[in-house]
Structure formats: structure tokens, C-alpha cells
C-alpha positions as CSV (number, residue, x, y, z in Angstrom):
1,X,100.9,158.0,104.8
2,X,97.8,156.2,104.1
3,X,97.1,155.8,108.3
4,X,97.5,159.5,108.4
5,X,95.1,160.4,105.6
6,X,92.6,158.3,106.2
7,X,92.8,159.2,110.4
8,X,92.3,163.4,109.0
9,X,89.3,161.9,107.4
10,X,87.6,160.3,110.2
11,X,85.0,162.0,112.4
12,X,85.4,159.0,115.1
13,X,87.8,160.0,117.8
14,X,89.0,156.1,118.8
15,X,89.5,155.3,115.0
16,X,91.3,158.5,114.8
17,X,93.8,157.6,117.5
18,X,93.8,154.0,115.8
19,X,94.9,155.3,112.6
20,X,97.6,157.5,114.1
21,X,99.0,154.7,116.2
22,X,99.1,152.5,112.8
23,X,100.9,155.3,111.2
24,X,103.3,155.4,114.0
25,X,104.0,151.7,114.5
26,X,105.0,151.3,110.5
27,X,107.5,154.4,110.4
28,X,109.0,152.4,113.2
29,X,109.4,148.8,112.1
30,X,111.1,147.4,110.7
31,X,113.9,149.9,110.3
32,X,114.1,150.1,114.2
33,X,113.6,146.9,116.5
34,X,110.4,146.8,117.6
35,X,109.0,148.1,121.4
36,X,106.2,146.4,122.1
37,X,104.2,143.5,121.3
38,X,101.8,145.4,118.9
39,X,105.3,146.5,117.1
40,X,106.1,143.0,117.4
41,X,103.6,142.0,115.1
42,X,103.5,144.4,112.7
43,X,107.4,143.8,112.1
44,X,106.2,140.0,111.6
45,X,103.8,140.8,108.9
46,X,106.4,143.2,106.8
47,X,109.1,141.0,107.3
48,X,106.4,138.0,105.9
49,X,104.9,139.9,103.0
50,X,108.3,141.0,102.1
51,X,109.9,137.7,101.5
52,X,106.6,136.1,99.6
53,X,106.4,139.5,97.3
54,X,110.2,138.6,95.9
55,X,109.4,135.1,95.9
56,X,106.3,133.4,96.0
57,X,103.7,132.1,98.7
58,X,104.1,128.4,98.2
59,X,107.8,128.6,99.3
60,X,106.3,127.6,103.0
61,X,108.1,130.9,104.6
62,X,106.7,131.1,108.5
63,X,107.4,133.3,111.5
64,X,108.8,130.1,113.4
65,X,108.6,129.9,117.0
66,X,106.0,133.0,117.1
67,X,104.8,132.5,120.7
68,X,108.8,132.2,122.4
69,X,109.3,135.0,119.6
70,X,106.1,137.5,120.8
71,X,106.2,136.6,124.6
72,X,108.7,139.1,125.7
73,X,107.1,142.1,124.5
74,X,103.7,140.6,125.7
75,X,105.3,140.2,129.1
76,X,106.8,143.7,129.1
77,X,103.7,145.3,127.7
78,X,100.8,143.6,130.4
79,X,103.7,144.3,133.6
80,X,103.8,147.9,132.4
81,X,100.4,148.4,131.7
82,X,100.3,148.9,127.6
83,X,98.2,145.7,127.0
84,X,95.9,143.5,128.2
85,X,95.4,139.8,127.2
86,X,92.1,140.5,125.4
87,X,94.1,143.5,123.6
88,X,96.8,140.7,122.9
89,X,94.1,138.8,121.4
90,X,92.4,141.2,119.5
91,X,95.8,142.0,117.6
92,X,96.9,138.2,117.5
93,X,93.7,137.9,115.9
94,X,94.0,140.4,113.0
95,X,97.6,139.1,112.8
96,X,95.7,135.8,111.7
97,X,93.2,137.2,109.4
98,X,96.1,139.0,107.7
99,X,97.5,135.9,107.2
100,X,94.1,134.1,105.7
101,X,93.6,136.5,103.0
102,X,97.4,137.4,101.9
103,X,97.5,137.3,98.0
104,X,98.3,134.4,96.3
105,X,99.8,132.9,92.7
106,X,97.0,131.0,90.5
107,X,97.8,127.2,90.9
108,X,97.9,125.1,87.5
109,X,98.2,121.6,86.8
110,X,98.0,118.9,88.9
111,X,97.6,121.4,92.2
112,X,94.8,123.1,90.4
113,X,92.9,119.5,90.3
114,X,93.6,118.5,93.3
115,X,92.3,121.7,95.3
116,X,90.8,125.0,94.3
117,X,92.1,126.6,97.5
118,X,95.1,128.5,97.9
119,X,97.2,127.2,100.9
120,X,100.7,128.6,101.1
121,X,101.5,126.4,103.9
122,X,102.7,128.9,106.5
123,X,103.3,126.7,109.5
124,X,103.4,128.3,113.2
125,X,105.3,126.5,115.9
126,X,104.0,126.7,119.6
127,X,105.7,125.4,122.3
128,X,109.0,123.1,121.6
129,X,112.4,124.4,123.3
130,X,114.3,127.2,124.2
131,X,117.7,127.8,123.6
132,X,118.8,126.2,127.0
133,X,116.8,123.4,126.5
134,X,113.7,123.6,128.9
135,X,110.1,124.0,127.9
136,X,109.4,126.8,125.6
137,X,105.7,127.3,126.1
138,X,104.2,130.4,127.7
139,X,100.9,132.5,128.3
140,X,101.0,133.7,124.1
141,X,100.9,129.6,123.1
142,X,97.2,129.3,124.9
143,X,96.3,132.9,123.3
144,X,97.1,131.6,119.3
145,X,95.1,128.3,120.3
146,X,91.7,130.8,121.3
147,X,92.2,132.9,118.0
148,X,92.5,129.7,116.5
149,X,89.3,128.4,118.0
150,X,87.7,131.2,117.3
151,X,88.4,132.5,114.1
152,X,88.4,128.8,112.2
153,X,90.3,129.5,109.5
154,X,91.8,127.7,106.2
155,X,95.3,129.6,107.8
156,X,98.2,129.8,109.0
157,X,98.2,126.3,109.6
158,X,98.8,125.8,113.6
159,X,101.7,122.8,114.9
160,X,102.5,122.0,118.5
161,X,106.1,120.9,119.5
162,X,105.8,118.5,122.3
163,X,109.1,117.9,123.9
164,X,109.6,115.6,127.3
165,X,109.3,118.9,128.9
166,X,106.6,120.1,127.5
167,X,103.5,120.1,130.0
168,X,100.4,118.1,130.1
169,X,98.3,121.7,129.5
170,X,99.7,122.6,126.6
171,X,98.5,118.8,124.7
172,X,95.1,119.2,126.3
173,X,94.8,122.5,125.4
174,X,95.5,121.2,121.7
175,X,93.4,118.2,122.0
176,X,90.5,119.9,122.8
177,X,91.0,122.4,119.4
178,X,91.5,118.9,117.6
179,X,88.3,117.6,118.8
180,X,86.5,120.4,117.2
181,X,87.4,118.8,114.0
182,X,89.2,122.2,112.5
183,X,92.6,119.1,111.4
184,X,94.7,121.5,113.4
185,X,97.1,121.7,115.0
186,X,99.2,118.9,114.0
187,X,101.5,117.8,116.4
188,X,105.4,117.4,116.2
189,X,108.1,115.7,118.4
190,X,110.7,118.5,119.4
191,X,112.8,115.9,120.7
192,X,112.8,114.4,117.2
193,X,113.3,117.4,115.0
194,X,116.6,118.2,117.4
195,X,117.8,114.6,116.9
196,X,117.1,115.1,113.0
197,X,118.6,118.4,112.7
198,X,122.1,117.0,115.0
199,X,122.8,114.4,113.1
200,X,122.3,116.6,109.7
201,X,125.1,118.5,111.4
202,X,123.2,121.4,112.8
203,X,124.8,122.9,116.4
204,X,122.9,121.8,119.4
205,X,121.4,125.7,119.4
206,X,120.4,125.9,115.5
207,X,118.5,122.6,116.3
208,X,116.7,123.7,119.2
209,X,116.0,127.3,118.0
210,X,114.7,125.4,114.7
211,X,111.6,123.8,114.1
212,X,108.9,122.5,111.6
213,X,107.5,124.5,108.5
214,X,105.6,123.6,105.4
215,X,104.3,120.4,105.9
216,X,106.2,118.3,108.5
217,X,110.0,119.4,107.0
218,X,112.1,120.3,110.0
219,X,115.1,123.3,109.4
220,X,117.0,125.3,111.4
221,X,114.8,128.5,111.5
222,X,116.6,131.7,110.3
223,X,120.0,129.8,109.3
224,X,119.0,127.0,106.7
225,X,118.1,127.0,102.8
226,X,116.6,123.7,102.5
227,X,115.0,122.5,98.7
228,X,112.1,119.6,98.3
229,X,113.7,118.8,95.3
230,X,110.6,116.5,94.1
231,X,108.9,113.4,95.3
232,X,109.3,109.6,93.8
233,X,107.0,107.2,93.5
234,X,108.2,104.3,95.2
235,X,105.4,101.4,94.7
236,X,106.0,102.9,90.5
237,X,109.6,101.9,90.9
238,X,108.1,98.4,92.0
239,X,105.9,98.3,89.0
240,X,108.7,98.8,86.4
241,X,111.0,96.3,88.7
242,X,107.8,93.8,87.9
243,X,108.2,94.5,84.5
244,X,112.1,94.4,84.1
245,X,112.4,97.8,83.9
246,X,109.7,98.6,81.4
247,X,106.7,101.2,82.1
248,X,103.4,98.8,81.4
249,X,101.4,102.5,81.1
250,X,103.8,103.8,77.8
251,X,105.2,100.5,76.5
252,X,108.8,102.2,77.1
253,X,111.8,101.0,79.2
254,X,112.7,103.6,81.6
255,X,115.0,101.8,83.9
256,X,117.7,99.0,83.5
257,X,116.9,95.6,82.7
258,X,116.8,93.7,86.3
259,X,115.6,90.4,85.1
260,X,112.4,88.5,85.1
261,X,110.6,88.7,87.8
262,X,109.2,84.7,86.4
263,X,112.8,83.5,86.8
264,X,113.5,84.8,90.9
265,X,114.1,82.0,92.9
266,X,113.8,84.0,96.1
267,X,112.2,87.6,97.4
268,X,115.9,88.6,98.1
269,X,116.3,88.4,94.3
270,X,113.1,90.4,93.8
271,X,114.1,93.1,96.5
272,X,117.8,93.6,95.2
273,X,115.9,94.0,91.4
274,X,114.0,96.8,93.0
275,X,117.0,98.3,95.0
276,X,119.2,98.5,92.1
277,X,115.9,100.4,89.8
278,X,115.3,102.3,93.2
279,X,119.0,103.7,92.6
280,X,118.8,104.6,88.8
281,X,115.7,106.4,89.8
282,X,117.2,108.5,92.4
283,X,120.5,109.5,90.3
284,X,118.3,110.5,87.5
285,X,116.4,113.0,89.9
286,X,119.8,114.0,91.3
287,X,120.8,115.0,88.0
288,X,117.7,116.8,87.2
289,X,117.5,118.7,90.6
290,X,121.5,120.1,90.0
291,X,120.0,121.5,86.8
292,X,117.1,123.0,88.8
293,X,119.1,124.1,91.4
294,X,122.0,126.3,89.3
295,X,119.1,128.0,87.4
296,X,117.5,129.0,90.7
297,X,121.1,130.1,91.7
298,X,121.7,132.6,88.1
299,X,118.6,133.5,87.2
300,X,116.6,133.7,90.5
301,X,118.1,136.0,93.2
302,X,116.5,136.8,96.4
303,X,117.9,139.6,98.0
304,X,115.7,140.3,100.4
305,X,115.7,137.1,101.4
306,X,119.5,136.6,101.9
307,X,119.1,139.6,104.6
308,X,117.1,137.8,106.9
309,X,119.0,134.3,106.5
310,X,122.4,133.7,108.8
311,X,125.4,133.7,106.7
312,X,124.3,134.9,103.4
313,X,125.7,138.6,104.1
314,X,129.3,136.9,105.9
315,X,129.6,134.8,102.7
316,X,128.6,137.5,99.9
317,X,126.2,134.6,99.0
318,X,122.6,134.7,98.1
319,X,120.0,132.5,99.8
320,X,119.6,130.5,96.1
321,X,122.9,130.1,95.6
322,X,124.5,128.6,99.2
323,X,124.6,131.7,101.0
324,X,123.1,129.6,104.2
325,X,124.6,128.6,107.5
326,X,122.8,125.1,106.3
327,X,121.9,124.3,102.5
328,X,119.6,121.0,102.8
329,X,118.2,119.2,99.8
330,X,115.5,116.8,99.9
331,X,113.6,114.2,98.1
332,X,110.3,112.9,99.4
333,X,109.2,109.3,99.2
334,X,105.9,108.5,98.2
335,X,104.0,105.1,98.7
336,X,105.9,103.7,101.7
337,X,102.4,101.8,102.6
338,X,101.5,100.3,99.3
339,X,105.0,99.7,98.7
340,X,105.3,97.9,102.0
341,X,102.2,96.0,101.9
342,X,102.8,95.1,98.1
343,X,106.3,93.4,98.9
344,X,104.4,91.6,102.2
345,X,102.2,90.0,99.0
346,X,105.1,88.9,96.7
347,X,106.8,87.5,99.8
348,X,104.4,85.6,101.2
349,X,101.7,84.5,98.7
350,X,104.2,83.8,96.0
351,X,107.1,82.9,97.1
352,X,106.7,81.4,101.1
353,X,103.0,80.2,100.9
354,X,103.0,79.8,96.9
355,X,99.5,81.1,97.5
356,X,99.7,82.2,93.8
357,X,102.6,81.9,91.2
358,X,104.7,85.1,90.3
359,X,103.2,84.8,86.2
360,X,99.4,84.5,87.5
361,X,99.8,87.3,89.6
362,X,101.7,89.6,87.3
363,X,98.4,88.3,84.7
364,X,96.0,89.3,87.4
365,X,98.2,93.3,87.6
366,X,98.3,93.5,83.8
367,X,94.6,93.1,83.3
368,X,94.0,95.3,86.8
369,X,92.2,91.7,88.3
370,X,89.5,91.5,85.9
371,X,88.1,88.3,85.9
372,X,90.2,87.1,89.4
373,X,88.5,89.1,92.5
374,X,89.1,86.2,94.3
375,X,92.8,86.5,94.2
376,X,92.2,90.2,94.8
377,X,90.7,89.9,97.8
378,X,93.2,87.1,99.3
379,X,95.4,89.6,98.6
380,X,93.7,92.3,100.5
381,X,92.8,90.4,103.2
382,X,95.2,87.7,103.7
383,X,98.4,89.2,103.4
384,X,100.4,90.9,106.7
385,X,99.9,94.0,106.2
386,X,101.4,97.6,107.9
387,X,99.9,99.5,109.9
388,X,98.7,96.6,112.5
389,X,102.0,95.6,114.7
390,X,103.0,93.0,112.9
391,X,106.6,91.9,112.3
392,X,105.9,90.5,109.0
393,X,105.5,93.3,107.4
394,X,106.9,96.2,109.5
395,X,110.2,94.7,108.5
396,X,109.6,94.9,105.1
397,X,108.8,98.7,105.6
398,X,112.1,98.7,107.5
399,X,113.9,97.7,104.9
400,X,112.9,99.7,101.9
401,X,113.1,102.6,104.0
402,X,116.7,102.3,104.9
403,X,117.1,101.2,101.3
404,X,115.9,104.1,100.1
405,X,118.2,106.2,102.9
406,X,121.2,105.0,102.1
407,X,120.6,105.6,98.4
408,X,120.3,109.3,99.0
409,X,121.7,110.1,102.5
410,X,124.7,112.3,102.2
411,X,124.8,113.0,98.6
412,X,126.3,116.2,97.4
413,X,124.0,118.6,96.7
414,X,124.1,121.8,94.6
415,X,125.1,125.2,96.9
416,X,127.6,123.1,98.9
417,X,124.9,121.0,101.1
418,X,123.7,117.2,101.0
419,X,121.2,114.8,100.3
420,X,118.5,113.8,103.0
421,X,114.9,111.8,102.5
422,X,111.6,113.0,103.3
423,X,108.7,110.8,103.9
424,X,105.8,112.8,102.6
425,X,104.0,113.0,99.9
426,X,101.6,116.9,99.9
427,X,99.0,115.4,98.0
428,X,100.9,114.0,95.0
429,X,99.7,110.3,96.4
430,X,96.8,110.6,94.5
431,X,98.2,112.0,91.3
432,X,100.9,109.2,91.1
433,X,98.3,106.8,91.9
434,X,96.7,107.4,88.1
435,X,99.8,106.7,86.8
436,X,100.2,103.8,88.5
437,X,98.8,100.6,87.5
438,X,97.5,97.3,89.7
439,X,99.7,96.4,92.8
440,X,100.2,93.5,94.5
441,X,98.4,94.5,97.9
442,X,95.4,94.3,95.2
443,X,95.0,98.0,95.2
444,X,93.0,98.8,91.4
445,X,95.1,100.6,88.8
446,X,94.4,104.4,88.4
447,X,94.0,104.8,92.7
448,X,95.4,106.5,95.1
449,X,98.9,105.3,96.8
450,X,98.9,105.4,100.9
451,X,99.8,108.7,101.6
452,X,103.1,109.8,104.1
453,X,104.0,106.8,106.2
454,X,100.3,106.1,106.9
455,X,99.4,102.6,106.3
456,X,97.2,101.8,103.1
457,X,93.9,103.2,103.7
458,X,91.6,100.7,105.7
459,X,94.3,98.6,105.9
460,X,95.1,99.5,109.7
461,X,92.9,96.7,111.5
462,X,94.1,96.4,115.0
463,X,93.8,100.3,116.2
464,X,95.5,103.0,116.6
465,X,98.2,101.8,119.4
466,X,98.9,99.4,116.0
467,X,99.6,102.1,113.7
468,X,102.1,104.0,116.2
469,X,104.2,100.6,116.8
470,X,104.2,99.9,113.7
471,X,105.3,103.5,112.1
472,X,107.9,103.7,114.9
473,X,109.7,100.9,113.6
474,X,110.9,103.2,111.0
475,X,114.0,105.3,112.0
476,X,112.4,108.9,111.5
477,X,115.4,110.6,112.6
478,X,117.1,109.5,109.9
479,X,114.5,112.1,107.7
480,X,114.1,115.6,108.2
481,X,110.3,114.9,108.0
482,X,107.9,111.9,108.1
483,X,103.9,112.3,108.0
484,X,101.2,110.6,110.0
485,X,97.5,110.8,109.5
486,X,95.1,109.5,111.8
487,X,91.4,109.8,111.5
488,X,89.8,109.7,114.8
489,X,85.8,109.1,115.5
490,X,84.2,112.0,117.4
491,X,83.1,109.6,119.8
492,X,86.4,108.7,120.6
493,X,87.3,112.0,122.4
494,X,84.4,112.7,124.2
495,X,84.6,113.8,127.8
496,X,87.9,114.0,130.1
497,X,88.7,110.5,129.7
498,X,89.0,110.5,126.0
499,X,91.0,113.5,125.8
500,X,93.7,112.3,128.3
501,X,93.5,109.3,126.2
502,X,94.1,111.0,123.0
503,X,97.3,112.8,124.8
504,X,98.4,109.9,126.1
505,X,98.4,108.1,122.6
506,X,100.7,111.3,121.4
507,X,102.7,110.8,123.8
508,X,103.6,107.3,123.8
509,X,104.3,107.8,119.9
510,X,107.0,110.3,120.5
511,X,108.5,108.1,123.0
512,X,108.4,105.6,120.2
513,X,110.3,108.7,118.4
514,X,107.8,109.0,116.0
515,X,108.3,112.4,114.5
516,X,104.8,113.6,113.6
517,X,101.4,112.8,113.5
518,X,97.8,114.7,112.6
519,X,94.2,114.3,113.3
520,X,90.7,114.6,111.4
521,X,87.9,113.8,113.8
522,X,85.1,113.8,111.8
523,X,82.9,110.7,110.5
524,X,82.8,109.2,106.7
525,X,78.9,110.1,107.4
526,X,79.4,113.5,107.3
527,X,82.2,113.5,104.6
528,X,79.7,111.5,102.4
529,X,76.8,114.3,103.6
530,X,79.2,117.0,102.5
531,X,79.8,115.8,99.3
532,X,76.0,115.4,98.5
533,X,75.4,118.5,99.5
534,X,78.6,120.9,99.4
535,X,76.7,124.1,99.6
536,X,75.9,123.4,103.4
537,X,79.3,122.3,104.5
538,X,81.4,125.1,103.1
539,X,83.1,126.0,106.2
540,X,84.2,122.1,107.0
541,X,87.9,121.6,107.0
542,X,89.7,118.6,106.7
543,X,93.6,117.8,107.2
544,X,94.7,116.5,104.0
545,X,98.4,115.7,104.2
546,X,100.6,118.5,106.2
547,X,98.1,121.2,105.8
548,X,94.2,121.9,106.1
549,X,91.6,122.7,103.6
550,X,88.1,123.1,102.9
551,X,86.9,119.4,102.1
552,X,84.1,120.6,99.4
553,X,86.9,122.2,97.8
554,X,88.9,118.9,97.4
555,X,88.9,117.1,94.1
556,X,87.1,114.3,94.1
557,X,89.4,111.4,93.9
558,X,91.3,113.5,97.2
559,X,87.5,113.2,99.0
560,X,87.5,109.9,98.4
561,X,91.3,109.3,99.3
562,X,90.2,110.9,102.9
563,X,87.1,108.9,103.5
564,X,88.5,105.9,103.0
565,X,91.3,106.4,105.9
566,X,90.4,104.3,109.4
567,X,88.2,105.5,111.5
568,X,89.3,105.1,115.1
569,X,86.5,104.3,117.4
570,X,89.2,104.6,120.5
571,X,91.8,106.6,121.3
């Protein structure tokens, strides 16, 4: 009605006929299927707004596989003669700006510190699979990449699915929007996220219709509920394991008694003490998130929601209360990095190499090394460390990560699902970092933890074919979502050559079976420059863990977080 009125008050003939085709278009979808690509879109958007209105924007709801999704109508519509690709771009475009400036909830507490910036971390897949299993890229993937480009916007955040299949275009075709330094797209193994999603007991056609949304989670698009029932600090449970199962920060025993760390004989005895506080931990959550999870079910219906989601109808169910082909629940770990490299330090210096004894180093975390920067920096610098290919510690990651699988793999789960891990942290890494005191990696008290399954900032040494071997020794289809960052010179792209570098180095990490990785390309220099003078940067964005924002928007601990990352010279 609006389209109409406003088209009888317009003097401009093309605007006119705009108007009336706008009108037309929305008394068609989405009560009829839509006819056209233009239709398409508008269906999308409806569809979209509809499901954030009942619920909210930070619930990560995204069109999916938008390019497989769009490229039928756009096919239709340029054979016939309805469309052209610049028309196809032109709409695409608005589609995005629509998406940018969608309204959004306030954020409060420890979001609102972090960033002033709304993200509501809509997450569109290009390329992956089809149905049957062969490449699902097409003439609409290289459109979204040029509105992309071009527009430069905080959102929808952008993702490539690079399969075995996929072709050599499509990476370059990202690689160069990467280079720009935009921190999109991020790039996903399709091969990975179907493995995940099979042995979570999706069909082989759920898995490959599915995908990646919200940061790096992977779900069976259109059938699945899935629930990031919190995140857990894992170098904090190692703090209170150090401390017998006290909190240092409050003075209060939170876990069970596990023994002094001054009376282990060995580092198995230290590692079974933080296994068995890694397991109180996790039931406690459990517990908390069943309580979570039946109020959402009573008290928090989403009807609309249920209509669009497989199953709910068929099982008189709604989407909150296990109305879902698939009902997933997740908990993310946070730390793997400082955890890692902080058990790599206990190990070697105290008990193998007796570099320092377990009471002077739990002296030098209780006072946060004041007064013993030499140990500190023995610590930092002469301990194996993650993140640089080396056995000696990628086996300790190994192990506290199955640890921490096969504490939560499996579990029942409220609405009739299970239990599955996440490795990622959003940007809670810096948050639990305050509340975290000194740990043995030397790391200060009160900074941030490594973030995903990155390696402690700076603590990467041997380049970024290092970091990939290393993060690969982790089983990341045994997670429905693990997170890379990887901070990349400028320099290091430049021409041909470095580009079909940087492809290759994808590549070989999803062979590795990685499941994910991201990229800023931009240099601590101009980070630093921003930050002295944000009113001149206000456009630079930055990926922060699996989303983009506007780095002068960042708190400042989060800015710092960023800058220290490694800076690759080489791809």
C-alpha cells in the first residue's frame, strides 16, 4: 500500500513504474513462491526480518546457501530476457544495504565494552556443495563478491565453502577481496562441515545442503535448532587446578579439592587434577543450560520460526522446544592456546628440565611475576610452544582437546538432542582474560587469553605453514566449529604470485582438514595510526573473531588483542 501511494505521488515516470513493480512483488511473496530473481530476494528479506522481529538479531539467523538458492531465477530471468547481470547487481546490492542497516537490540554488558557496533552475525555461504555432491558455485557467487567489494560494509558477513571441487576461480576471486583488507570472507572447509555434521548424525543430504552461520558453527540449514549454550574458560580451570580447586581472584573454592599441585610427582598427576576440575566444570554448565533451555521452551515460543524449520509442524513442536529434524547444543572452549602453551611450561620447566620448581612458579603466578621477569621471559621464550609445528606441544593441545570432547560429546541435551564442543571463543577471550590471573606461558594477569584455536598471540614463530600443521593436529571434525585467525602483511599478497600463494596455503589446511580459517591483512602500523587518530580511519574494518567490525569502534583491550596477533610477512 505504501509502493502504491507513494508511486500516485511521484511526477517521475521510471520511479513510478519502480514503485508499482515494489507493490506488486510484495502482494506476491511470500504467500506465493516467488517468479523471478527480483521476487527471489524480496521473499529473502521478509522471510529474514520476520524471524529476527519474533526473536532477536543476535540469534545469527542467515539465508544460507544464497548464491545455489538465487541462481535459478537468475538463470531463468537473463535466458528470458527479464534481467541483466548489472540489474542482478544493482538488486543484490540493495539486498546488502538492507541487510547493513536492519534494526537492532541495544547491547549491555560485557558486549557493550567490547564493541559499540551492532553485528548480528548473519553469515552468507558461497559456493560449498549441492545436493549431489559436485561443486555448488555459479555466476551469482562472483556477483555477491563485486557488491561486496564495492559496497564495503560492516554486513552480512561474507564465508566461502571450499570443497575438493570447488575451483581455483572461486579462492582467487576471494583472495583478492581479502587482500583489500575488508577481514572478509572467511573461508570454510565444505568437506569438513559435511564430515562434522555425519558423524553428529545428520543424512548425507542435510549435511551437504547445510553449512556455516554465526561465527564458524556448522548446522544443517532449514532442519536444525542448535543452542551455544555458553563458553568455558579453559586456562581458568587450570588456574583453580593450580590452586586445588580454589579461585585465587575471590578467595573461594569453586571446584573439588584435586590436591597440591607441590606434592605431584609427575605432569600426568597434574593433567588428571585438571581433567577431573575440567569435568565438574562442564556438569555445572550442563545443569545450568537444562534450566536455560526449558525456560526458552515455556516461556519463549517462536511460531514463526517453527514454520520455516523441517519437522516442527510434523511434530506439533516448536523450534524452542525440539520441534527440529536436529536439536544440537553446544559449549565453546575458550583458551585452547594459553591453555596449551601453559601445560608445555609445567611439563617441561618444572617437571622434565626442573627449570623452576612447582612452589617458585606458583610464587611467581600469585604475585603476577613481580620481581622475577627473568623467569617470565624463560617462560615465554624457552618453552615449546603451539602454533610452530612442534610435537612438544601440539600433543599437549591434542590432549586437552580430546579431554575436553569426551567430557561433553554425546551428552543429553534438553529438546531431545546432545552435547557437541565448539572451539571459539566471539570475543569473550578478552573478557575472561581479566578474570584470569598469571599463567604459566608467562602471560600477565588481567590479559587477554588466545583467542579460537589460534596460537597465543606472537607466539607463532616459524610462519604460517607452522600454524596450519600445528592446528591440524587437532581433530576439528569432532566439533561443529573451530576458529582460525591469521594476520597477513599486505606485502605478502602482492602480485599473482602471492595470491596463488595465499590459495594454496588454504588449501593445503583443508587437506590438513582444518575446518576454518580468516584473514586481516593490514599492518600493526596502521592499527597503531588508527588508534591515534580514529577520526580518519572510521571506515577500517578488522576481522575480530568470526565476524568483522570497525576497528576504531573496538574496546581498547580488543585493539590491542588484534595488534598483537603475527604478522605474516609470507604466504
Amino acid at each position: 500500500q505504501t509502493a502504491r501511494a507513494m508511486a500516485e505521488e511521484t511526477r517521475d515516470p521510471q520511479r513510478k513504474r519502480e514503485l508499482l513493480r515494489i507493490a506488486e512483488i510484495c502482494e506476491w511473496v511470500p504467500a506465493h513462491p516467488p517468479r523471478n530473481f527480483w521476487e527471489a530476494l524480496q521473499a529473502y528479506w521478509f522471510y529474514h526480518l520476520g524471524v529476527i522481529m519474533e526473536l532477536n538479531g543476535w540469534d545469527a539467523f542467515n539465508p544460507g546457501h544464497l548464491d545455489q538458492h538465487l541462481f535459478p531465477f537468475y538463470e531463468r530471468d537473463i535466458r528470458e530476457g527479464r534481467l541483466t547481470r548489472e540489474g542482478a547487481r544493482e538488486l543484490l546490492s540493495c539486498f546488502w544495504i538492507k541487510f547493513n542497516n536492519q534494526p537492532a537490540p541495544p547491547k549491555v554488558g560485557v558486549t557493550a565494552a567490547e564493541s559499540a557496533t551492532y553485528n548480528d552475525f548473519v553469515n552468507i555461504n558461497l559456493g560449498g556443495l549441492t545436493l549431489e555432491g559436485r561443486d555448488g558455485s555459479n555466476e551469482v557467487s562472483y556477483l555477491i563478491l563485486e557488491v561486496a567489494d564495492e559496497l564495503h560494509l560492516l554486513q552480512p558477513q561474507l564465508n566461502v565453502q571450499v570443497s575438493r571441487v570447488t575451483p581455483d576461480e572461486l579462492l582467487l576471486a576471494a583472495a583478492r577481496l581479502i587482500r583489500k583488507g575488508y577481514g572478509y570472507p572467511s573461508m570454510f572447509n565444505a568437506d569438513c562441515v559435511v564430515e562434522e555434521l555425519l558423524r553428529q548424525g545428520k543424512s548425507i543430504e542435510d549435511a551437504r545442503e547445510g553449512g556455516t552461520s554465526g561465527c564458524v558453527e556448522a548446522g544443517a540449514f532449514g532442519k536444525e535448532a542448535y543452542i551455544l549454550s555458553g563458553y568455558l574458560n579453559l586456562p581458568k580451570i587450570l588456574e583453580i587446578t593450580l590452586n586445588n580447586g580454589y579461585d585465587p581472584r575471590t578467595g573461594k573454592r569453586i571446584g573439588p579439592e584435586t590436591g597440591d599441585p607441590r606434592d605431584f610427582e609427575s605432569f600426568e598427576e597434574l593433567f588428571s587434577a585438571w581433567t577431573r576440575q575440567l569435568e565438574h566444570f562442564v556438569d555445572i554448565k550442563i545443569r545450568g543450560n537444562a534450566i536455560v533451555q526449558g525456560f526458552y521452551a515455556e516461556e519463549m515460543p517462536a511460531p514463526f520460526l517453527s514454520i520455516l524449520i523441517d519437522d516442527c509442524i510434523e511434530k506439533g513442536k516448536d523450534y524452542n522446544a525440539g520441534g527440529a529434524r536436529y536439536n544440537t547444543t553446544y559449549i565453546q572452549g575458550v583458551g585452547i592456546g594459553t591453555l596449551t602453551d601453559s601445560l608445555s611450561a609445567i611439563k617441561h620447566h618444572v617437571f622434565e628440565w626442573e627449570t623452576v620448581s612447582m612452589e617458585e612458579l606458583l610464587e611467581a603466578l600469585r604475585t603476577d611475576f613481580q620481581g622475577r621477569e627473568v623467569l617470565r621471559q624463560i617462560l615465554l621464550n624457552k618453552t615449546p610452544r603451539y602454533g610452530n609445528d612442534d610435537d612438544r606441544a601440539d600433543e599437549l593441545m591434542r590432549r586437552a582437546f580430546e579431554a575436553f570432547f569426551r567430557t561433553v560429546e554425546g551428552r543429553p541435551a534438553p529438546r531431545g538432542g546432545t552435547y557437541h564442543i565448539d572451539m571459539l571463543p566471539t570475543t569473550v577471550h578478552t573478557y575472561f582474560g581479566q578474570v584470569t590471573g598469571a599463567t604459566p606461558d608467562g602471560r600477565r594477569a588481567g590479559t587477554p587469553l588466545s583467542e579460537g584455536i589460534s596460537p597465543v598471540q606472537g607466539a607463532d614463530r616459524n610462519g604460517p605453514t607452522a600454524v596450519i600443521r600445528s592446528v591440524s593436529k587437532m581433530d576439528h571434525a569432532k566439533t561443529g566449529g573451530t576458529l582460525l585467525n591469521m594476520k597477513f602483511s599486505p606485502k605478502a599478497l602482492e602480485g599473482e604470485e602471492g595470491l596463488r600463494k595465499f590459495v594454496a596455503l588454504i588449501r593445503t589446511y583443508f587437506r590438513l582438514g582444518g575446518h576454518h580459517v580468516q584473514f586481516n591483512v593490514v599492518s600493526a602500523e596502521v592499527l597503531r595510526e588508527a588508534q591515534r587518530r580514529p577520526e580518519e580511519h572510521r571506515g577500517l574494518l578488522v576481522r575480530v573473531a568470526g565476524y568483522t567490525d570497525y576497528f576504531c569502534d573496538l574496546s581498547r583491550d580488543l585493539q590491542e588483542e588484534i595488534i598483537s596477533r603475527t604478522e605474516h610477512e609470507v604466504a
